[in-house]
TILOVEX-982792 format. One record per residue (C-alpha): residue in one letter; x, y, z. Coordinates in nm, 3 decimals. Layout:
# residues N
+------+---------+---------+---------+
: type :      px :      py :      pz :
+------+---------+---------+---------+
:    A :       X :       Y :       Z :
...
+------+---------+---------+---------+
END
This chain:
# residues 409
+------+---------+---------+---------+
: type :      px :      py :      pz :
+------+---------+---------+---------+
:    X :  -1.013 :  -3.584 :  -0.401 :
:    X :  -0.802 :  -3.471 :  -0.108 :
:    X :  -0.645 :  -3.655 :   0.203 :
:    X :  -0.597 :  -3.542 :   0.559 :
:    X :  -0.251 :  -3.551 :   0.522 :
:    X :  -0.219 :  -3.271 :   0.215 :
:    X :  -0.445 :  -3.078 :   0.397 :
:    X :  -0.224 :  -3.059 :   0.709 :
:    X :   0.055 :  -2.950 :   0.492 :
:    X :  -0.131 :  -2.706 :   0.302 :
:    X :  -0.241 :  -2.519 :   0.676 :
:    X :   0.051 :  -2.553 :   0.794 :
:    X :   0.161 :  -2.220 :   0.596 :
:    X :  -0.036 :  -2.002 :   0.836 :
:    X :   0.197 :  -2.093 :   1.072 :
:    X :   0.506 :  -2.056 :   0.895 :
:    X :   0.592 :  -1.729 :   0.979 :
:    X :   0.805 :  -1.463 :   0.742 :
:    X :   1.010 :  -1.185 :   0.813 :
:    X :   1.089 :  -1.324 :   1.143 :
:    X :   1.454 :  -1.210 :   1.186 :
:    X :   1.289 :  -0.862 :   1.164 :
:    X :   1.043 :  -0.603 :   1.365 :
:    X :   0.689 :  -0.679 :   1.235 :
:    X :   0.397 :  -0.450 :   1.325 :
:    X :   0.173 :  -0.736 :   1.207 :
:    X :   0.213 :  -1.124 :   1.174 :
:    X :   0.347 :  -1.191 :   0.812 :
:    X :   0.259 :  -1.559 :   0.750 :
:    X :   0.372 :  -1.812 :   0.449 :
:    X :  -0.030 :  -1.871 :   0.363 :
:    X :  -0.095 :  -1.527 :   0.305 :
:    X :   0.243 :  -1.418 :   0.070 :
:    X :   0.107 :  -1.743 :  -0.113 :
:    X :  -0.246 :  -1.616 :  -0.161 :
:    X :  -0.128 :  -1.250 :  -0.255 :
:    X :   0.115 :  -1.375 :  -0.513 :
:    X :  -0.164 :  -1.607 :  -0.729 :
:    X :  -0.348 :  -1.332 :  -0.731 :
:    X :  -0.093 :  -1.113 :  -0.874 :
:    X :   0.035 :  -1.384 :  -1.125 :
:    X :  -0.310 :  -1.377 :  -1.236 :
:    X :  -0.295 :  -0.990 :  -1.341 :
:    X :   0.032 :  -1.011 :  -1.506 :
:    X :  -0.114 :  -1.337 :  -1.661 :
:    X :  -0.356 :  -1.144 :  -1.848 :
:    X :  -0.142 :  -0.891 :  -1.990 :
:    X :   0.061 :  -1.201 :  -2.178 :
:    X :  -0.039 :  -1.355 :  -2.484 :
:    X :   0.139 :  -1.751 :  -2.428 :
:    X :   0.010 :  -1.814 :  -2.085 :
:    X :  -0.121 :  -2.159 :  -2.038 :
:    X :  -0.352 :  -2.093 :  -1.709 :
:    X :  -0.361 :  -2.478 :  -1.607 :
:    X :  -0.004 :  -2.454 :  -1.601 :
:    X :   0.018 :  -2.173 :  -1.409 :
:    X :  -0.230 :  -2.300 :  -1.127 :
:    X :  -0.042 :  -2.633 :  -1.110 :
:    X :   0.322 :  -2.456 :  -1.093 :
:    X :   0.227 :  -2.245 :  -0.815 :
:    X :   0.071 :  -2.509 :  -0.614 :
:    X :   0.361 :  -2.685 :  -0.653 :
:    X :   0.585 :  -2.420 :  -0.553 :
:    X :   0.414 :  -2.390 :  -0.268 :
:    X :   0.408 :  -2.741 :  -0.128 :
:    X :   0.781 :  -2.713 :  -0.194 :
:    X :   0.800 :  -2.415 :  -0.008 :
:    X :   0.596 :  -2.563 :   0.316 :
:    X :   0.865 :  -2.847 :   0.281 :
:    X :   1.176 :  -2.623 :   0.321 :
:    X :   1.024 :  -2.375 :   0.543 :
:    X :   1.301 :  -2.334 :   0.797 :
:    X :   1.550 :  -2.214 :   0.449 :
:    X :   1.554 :  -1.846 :   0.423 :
:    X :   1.396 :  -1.793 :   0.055 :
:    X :   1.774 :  -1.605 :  -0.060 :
:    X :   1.936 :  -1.892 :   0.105 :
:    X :   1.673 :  -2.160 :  -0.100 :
:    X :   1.778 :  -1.996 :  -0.422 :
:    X :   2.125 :  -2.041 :  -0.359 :
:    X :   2.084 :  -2.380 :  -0.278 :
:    X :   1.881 :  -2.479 :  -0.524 :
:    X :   2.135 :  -2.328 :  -0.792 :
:    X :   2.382 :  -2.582 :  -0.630 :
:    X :   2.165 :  -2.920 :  -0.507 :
:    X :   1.819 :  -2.860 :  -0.708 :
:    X :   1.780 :  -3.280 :  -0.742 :
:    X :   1.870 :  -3.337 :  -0.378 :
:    X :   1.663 :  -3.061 :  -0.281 :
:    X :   1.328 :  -3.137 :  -0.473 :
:    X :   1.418 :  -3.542 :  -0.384 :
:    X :   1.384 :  -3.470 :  -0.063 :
:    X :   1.093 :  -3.292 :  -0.107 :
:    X :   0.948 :  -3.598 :  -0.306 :
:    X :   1.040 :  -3.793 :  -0.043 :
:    X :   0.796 :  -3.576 :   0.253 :
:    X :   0.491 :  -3.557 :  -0.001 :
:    X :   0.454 :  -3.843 :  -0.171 :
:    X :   0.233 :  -4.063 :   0.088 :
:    X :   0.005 :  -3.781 :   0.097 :
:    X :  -0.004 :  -3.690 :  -0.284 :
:    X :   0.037 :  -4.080 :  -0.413 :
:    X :  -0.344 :  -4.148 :  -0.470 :
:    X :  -0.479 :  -3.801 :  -0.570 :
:    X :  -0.581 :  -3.807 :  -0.914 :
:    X :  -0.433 :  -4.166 :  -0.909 :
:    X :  -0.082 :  -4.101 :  -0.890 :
:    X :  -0.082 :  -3.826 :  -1.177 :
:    X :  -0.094 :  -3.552 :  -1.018 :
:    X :   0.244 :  -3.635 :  -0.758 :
:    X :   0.372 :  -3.755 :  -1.101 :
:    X :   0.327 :  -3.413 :  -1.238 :
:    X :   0.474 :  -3.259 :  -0.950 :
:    X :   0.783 :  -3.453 :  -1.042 :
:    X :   0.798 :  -3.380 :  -1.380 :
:    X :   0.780 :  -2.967 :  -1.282 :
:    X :   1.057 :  -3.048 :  -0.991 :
:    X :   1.308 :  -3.199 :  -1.242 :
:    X :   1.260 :  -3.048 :  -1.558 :
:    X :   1.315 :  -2.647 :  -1.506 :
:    X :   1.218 :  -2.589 :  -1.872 :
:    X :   0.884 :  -2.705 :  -1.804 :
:    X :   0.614 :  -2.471 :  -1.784 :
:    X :   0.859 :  -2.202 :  -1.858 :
:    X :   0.718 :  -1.882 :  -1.941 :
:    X :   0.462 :  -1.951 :  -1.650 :
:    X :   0.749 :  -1.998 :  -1.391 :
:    X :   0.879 :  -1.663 :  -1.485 :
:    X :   0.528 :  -1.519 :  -1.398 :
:    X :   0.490 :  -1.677 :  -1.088 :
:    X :   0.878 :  -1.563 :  -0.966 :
:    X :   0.775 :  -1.205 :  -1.102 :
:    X :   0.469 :  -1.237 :  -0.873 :
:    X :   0.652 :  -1.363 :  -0.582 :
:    X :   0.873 :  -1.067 :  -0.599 :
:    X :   0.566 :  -0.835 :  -0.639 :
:    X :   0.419 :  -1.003 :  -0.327 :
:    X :   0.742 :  -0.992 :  -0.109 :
:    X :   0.845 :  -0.629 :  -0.192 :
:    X :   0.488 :  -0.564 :  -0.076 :
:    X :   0.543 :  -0.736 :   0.280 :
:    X :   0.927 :  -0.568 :   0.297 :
:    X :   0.693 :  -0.237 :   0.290 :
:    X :   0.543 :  -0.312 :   0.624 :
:    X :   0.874 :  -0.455 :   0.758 :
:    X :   1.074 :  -0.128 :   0.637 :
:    X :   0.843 :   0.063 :   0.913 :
:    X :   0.969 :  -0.084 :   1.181 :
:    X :   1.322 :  -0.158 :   1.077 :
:    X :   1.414 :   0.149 :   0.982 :
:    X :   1.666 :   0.121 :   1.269 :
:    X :   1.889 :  -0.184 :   1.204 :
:    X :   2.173 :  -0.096 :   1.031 :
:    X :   2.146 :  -0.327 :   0.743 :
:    X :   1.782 :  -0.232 :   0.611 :
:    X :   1.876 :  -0.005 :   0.377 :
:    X :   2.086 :  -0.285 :   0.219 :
:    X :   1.775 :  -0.488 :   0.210 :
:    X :   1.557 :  -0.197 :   0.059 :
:    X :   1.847 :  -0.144 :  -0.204 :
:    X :   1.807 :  -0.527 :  -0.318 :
:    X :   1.451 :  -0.558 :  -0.305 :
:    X :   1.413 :  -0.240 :  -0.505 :
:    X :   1.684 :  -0.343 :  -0.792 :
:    X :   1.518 :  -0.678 :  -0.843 :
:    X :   1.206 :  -0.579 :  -1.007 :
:    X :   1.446 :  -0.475 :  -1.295 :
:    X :   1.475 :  -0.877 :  -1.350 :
:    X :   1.061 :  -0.879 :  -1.482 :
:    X :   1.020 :  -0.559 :  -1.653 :
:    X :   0.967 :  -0.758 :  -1.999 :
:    X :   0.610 :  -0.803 :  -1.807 :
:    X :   0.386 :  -0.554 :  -1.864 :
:    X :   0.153 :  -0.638 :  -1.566 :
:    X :   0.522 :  -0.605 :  -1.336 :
:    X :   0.556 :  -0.225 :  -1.515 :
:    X :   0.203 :  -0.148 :  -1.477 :
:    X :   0.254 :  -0.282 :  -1.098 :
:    X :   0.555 :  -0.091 :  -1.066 :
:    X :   0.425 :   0.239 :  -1.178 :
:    X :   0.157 :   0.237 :  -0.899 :
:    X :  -0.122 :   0.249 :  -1.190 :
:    X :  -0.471 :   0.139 :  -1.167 :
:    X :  -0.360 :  -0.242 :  -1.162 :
:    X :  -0.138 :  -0.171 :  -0.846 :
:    X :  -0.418 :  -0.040 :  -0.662 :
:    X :  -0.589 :  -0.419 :  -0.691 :
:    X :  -0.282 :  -0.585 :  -0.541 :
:    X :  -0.279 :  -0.380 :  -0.257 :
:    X :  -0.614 :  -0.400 :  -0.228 :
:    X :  -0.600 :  -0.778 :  -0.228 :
:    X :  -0.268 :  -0.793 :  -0.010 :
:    X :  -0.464 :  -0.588 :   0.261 :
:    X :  -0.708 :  -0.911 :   0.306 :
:    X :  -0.450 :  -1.026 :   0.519 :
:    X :  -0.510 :  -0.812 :   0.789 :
:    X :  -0.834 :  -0.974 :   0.787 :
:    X :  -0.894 :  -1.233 :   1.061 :
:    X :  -1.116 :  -1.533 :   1.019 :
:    X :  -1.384 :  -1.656 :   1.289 :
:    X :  -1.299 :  -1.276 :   1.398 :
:    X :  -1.511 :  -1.347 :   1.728 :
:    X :  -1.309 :  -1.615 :   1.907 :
:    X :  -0.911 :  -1.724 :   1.940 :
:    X :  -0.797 :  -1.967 :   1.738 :
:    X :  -0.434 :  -2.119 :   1.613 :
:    X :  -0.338 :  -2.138 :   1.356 :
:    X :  -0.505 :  -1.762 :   1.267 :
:    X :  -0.594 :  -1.772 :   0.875 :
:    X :  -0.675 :  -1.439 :   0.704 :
:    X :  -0.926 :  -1.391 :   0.414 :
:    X :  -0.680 :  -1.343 :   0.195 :
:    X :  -0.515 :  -1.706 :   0.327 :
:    X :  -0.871 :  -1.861 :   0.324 :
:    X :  -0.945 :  -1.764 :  -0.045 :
:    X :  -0.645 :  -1.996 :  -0.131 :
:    X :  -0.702 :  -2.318 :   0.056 :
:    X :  -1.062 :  -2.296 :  -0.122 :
:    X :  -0.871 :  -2.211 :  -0.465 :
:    X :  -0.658 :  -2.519 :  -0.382 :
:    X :  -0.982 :  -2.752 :  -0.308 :
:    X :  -1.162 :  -2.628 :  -0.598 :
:    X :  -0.802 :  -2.735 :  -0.805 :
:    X :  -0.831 :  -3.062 :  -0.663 :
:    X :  -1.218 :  -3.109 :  -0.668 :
:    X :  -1.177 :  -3.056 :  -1.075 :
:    X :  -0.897 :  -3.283 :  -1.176 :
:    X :  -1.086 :  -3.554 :  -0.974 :
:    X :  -1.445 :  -3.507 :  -1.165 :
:    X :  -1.244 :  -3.499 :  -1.445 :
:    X :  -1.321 :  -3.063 :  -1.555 :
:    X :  -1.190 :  -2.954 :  -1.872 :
:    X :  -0.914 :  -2.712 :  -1.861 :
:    X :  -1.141 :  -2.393 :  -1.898 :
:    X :  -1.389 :  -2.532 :  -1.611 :
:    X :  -1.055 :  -2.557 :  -1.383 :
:    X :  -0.913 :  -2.262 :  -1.456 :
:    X :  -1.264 :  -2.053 :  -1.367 :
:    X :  -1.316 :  -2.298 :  -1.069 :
:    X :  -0.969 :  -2.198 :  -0.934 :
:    X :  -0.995 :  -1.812 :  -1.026 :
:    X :  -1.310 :  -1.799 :  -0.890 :
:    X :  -1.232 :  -1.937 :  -0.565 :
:    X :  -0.940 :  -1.775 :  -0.558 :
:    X :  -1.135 :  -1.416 :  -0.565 :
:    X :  -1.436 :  -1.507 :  -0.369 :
:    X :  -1.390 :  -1.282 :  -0.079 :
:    X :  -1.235 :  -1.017 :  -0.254 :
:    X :  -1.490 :  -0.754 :  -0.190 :
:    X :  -1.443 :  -0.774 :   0.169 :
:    X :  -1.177 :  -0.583 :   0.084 :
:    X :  -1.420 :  -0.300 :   0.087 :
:    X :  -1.702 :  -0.416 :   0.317 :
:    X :  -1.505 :  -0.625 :   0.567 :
:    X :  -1.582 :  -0.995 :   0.661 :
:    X :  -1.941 :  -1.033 :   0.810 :
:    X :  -1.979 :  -1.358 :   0.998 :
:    X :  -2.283 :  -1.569 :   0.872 :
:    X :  -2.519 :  -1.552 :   1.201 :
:    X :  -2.419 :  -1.227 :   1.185 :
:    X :  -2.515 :  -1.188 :   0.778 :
:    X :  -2.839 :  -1.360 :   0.782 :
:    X :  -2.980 :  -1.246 :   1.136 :
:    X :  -3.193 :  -0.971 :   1.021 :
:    X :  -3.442 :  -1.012 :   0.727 :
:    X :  -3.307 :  -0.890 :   0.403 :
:    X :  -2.942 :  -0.789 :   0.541 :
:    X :  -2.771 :  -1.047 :   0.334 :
:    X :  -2.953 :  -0.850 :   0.029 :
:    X :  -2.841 :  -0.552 :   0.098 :
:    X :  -2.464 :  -0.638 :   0.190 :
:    X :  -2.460 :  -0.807 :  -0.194 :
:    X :  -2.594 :  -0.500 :  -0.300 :
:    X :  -2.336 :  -0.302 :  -0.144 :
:    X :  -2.087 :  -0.501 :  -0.262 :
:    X :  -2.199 :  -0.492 :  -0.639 :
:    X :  -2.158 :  -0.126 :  -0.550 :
:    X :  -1.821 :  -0.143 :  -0.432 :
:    X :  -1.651 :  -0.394 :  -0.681 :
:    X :  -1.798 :  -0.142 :  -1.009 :
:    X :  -1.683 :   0.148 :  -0.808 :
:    X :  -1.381 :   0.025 :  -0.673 :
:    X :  -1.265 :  -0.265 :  -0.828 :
:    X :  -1.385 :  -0.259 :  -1.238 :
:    X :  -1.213 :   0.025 :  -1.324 :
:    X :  -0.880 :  -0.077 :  -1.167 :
:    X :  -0.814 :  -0.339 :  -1.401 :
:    X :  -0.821 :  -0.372 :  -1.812 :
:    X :  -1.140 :  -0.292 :  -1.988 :
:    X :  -1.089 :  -0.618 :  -2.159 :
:    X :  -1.088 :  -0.833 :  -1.864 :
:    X :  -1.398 :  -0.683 :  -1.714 :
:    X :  -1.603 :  -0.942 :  -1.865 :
:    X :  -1.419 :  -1.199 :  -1.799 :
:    X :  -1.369 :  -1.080 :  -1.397 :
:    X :  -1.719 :  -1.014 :  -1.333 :
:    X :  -1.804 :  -1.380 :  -1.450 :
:    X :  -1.544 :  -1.529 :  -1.205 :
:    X :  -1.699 :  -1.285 :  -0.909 :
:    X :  -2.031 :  -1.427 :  -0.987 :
:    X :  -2.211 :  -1.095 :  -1.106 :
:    X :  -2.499 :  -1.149 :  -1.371 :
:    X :  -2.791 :  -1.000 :  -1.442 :
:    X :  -2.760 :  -0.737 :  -1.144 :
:    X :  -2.678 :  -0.970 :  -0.880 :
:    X :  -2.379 :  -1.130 :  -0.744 :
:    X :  -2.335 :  -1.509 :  -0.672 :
:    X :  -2.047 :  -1.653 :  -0.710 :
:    X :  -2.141 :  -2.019 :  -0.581 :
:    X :  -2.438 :  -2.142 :  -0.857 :
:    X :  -2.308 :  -2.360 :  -1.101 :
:    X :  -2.277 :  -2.112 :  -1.447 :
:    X :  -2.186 :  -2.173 :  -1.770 :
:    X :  -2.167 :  -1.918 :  -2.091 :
:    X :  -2.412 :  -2.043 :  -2.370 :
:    X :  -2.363 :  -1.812 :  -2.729 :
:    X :  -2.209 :  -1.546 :  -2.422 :
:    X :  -2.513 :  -1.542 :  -2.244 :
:    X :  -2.444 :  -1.669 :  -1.876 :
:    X :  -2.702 :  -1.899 :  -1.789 :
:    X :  -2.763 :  -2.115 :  -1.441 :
:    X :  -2.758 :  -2.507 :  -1.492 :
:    X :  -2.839 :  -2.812 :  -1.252 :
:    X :  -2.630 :  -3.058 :  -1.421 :
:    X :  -2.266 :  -2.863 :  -1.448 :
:    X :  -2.174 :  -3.230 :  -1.577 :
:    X :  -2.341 :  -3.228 :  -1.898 :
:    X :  -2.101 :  -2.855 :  -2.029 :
:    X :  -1.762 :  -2.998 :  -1.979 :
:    X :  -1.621 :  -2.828 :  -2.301 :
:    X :  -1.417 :  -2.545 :  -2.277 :
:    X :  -1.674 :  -2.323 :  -2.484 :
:    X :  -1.929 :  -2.335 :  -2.205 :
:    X :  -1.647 :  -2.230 :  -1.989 :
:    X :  -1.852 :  -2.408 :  -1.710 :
:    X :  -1.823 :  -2.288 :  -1.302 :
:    X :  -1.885 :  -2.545 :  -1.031 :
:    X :  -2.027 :  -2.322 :  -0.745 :
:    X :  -2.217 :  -2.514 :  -0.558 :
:    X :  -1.870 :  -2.774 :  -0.558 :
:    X :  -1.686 :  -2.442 :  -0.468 :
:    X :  -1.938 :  -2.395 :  -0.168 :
:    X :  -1.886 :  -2.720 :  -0.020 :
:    X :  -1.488 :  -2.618 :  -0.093 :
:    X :  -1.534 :  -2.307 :   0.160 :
:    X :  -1.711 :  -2.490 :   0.408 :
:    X :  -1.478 :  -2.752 :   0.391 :
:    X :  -1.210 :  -2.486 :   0.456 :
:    X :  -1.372 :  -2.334 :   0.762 :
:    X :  -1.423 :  -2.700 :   0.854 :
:    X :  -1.038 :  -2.750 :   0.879 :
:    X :  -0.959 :  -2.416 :   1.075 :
:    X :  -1.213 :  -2.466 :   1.320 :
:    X :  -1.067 :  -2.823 :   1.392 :
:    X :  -0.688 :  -2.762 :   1.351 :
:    X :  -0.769 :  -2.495 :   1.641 :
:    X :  -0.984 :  -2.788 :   1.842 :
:    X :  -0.671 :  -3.048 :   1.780 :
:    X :  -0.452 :  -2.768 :   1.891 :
:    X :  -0.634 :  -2.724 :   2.249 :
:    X :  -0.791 :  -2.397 :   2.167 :
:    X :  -1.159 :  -2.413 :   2.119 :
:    X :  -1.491 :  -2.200 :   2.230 :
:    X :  -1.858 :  -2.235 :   2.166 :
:    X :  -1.807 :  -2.061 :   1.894 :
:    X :  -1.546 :  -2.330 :   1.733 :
:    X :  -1.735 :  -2.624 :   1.846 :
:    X :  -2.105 :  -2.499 :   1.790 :
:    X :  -1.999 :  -2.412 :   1.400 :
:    X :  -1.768 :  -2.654 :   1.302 :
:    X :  -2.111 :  -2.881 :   1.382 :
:    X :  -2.318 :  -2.646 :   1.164 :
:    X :  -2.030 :  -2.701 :   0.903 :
:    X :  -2.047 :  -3.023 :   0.890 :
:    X :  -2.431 :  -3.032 :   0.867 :
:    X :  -2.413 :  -2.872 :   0.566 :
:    X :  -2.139 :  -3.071 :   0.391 :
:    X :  -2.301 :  -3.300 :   0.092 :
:    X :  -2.180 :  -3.530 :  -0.205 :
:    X :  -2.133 :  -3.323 :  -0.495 :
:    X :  -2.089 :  -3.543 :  -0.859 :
:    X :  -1.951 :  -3.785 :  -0.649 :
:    X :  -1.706 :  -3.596 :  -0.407 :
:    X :  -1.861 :  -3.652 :  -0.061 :
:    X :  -1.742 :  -3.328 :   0.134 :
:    X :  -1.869 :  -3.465 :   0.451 :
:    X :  -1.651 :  -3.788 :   0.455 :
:    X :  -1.330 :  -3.577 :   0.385 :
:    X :  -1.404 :  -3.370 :   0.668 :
:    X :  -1.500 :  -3.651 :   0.888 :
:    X :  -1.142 :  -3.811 :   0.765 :
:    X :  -0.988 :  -3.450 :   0.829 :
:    X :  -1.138 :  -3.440 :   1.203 :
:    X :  -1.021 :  -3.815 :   1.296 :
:    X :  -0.656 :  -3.764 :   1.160 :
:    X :  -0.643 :  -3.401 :   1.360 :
:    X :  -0.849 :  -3.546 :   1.670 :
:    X :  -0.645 :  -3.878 :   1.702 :
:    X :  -0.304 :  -3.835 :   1.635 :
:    X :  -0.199 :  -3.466 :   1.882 :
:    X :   0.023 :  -3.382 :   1.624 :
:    X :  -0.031 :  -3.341 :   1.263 :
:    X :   0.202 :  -3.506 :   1.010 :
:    X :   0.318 :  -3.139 :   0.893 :
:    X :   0.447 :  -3.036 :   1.239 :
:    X :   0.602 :  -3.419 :   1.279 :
:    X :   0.791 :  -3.345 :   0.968 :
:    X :   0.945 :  -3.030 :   1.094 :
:    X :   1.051 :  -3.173 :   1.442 :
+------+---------+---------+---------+
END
């Protein structure tokens, strides 16, 4: 499904820092601007009628392994040069991925990434989303950069050009919805504030991820868990989305650590009841009546409760909980793999409690749940979770230095 060496590269964002010729109140990482922007390309998405959402998940994944490639270009400086050198550029970027992308999906999916490197008129109309959403998601950081800048003499230049830019998507409807500070833009800063968010809150760790960083990397496994069992389009698409979104009412409640979650009888029931609460309250009525359906399927409420990692389908519209998520791979039954997507978000805490262990900075805390992790990591439809970790912890443990941060020396 996935390799060591992908996974390296795809945590190596949250240490790829932004902003960082400017004043930052708070640490504005590559991970996070990553995370914020599918989500927003998600909500302009829906307000277009030609969007091909397969396409859209695979562009933006591929954008962003470009990006983690050419980190050290400043992203003004990137455009320029791609404008100029695009086939040296994306070459090169070939060149740094393709041992770790060569046997996923058996070669097709590095030979997709290809195809969407050399051929700008592929996937078109979704590239323009996903630059509209980048935009969106950038603009939002420059608003916590503008606080503390406000005394270099070249910010207001900056502010000038950031604002003037949005005029570039306003054929989007999501972007002028977005723009206007409506309902919708209430969601994306909702979403963006995720990334003040720490993970394993309780003890130091580097790299730092956020929630809003973490809801990615699972996105990203649940992308990769699909293509290799083979999911129709529809059951990838609501396998990424759903991942993507799976923390997003800690938004309102704030992240609650498991021990901490399941310590006292009947806690965990009332936290999902609060948070049922909280996403029809605060959530629901922030975004198009028409895609409330929809987003409540993808955030796992049904029939009062909230569970976002059983596997689901939708059977004559009626959402009903199967064993075999096998057996509804047709795009009708628009089929979720949640307890693949569980293994997905333990496999992601799995990595950032050992890329802090590889790194030299580990606690009980680390080391007593990274072995609770990996207790609970199974085969699912023949993806063994617990041998990709395993492979995960050797590559981290035995070479001192990842292949990511070898690449950028």
């Amino acid at each position: 499904m996935i390799n060591p060496k992908i996974v390296d590269y795809i945590f190596s964002s949250a240490s790829i820092q932004r902003w960082n010729d400017y004043p930052r109140m708070v640490e504005l990482v590559e991970l996070d601007k990553q995370a914020h922007k599918f989500i927003i390309a998600y909500f302009i998405a829906k307000h277009e009628s030609d969007i091909n959402y397969t396409h859209l998940i695979e562009a933006g994944i591929f954008e962003f392994l470009r990006r983690v490639v050419v980190t050290d270009i400043r992203p003004d400086v990137f455009r320029k040069a791609l404008q100029k050198k695009s086939r040296e550029i994306n070459s090169w970027v070939i060149s740094k991925l393709a041992p770790s992308l060569k046997e996923i999906a058996n070669g097709t999916f590095l030979q997709k990434f290809e195809e969407y490197l050399n051929n700008p008129e592929l996937y078109k109309k979704e590239r323009f989303v996903l630059k509209a959403a980048s935009y969106l998601a950038t603009k939002w950081e420059f608003s916590i950069v503008y606080q503390t800048s406000q005394f270099l003499n070249d910010i207001d230049d900056v502010k000038k050009s950031v604002e003037n830019e949005i005029e570039d998507y306003y054929e989007l409807i999501g972007v002028r919805k977005i723009a206007l500070n409506k309902k919708l833009g209430k969601i994306i800063d909702l979403s963006g504030r995720l990334r003040f968010q720490k993970r394993w809150a309780q003890t130091p760790r580097i790299p730092e991820t956020s929630v809003l960083g973490h809801m990615l990397t699972v996105a990203i496994f649940g992308y990769f868990f699909s293509i290799e069992v083979n999911a129709c389009e529809k059951r990838l698409q609501n396998n990424f989305f759903t991942a993507l979104f799976h923390d997003l009412p800690e938004a309102l409640t704030r992240d609650i650590i498991t021990p901490v979650k399941y310590c006292v009888d009947e806690l965990s029931e009332i936290i999902a009841e609060y948070e049922i609460e909280k996403i029809n309250d605060d959530i629901l009525p922030n975004i198009p009546e028409t895609l409330h359906e929809e987003f409540s399927y993808i955030l796992g409420l049904y029939d009062g409760i909230k569970e976002e990692f059983t596997n689901k389908i939708k059977n004559n519209g009626k959402i009903e909980i199967v064993d075999d998520i096998s057996k509804y791979n047709i795009d009708k039954y628009e089929a979720i793999d949640g307890i693949a997507l569980k293994q997905c978000d333990k496999l992601s805490a799995f990595v950032e409690a050992s890329l802090s262990i590889s790194h030299g900075i580990k606690s009980k805390e680390l080391i007593g749940g990274k072995k609770e992790i990996l207790k609970g990591l199974k085969e699912v439809q023949g993806v063994d979770f617990k041998l990709i970790a395993t492979q995960i912890d050797e590559e981290f443990g035995s070479t001192g230095q990842t292949q990511a941060q070898m690449d950028f020396d």
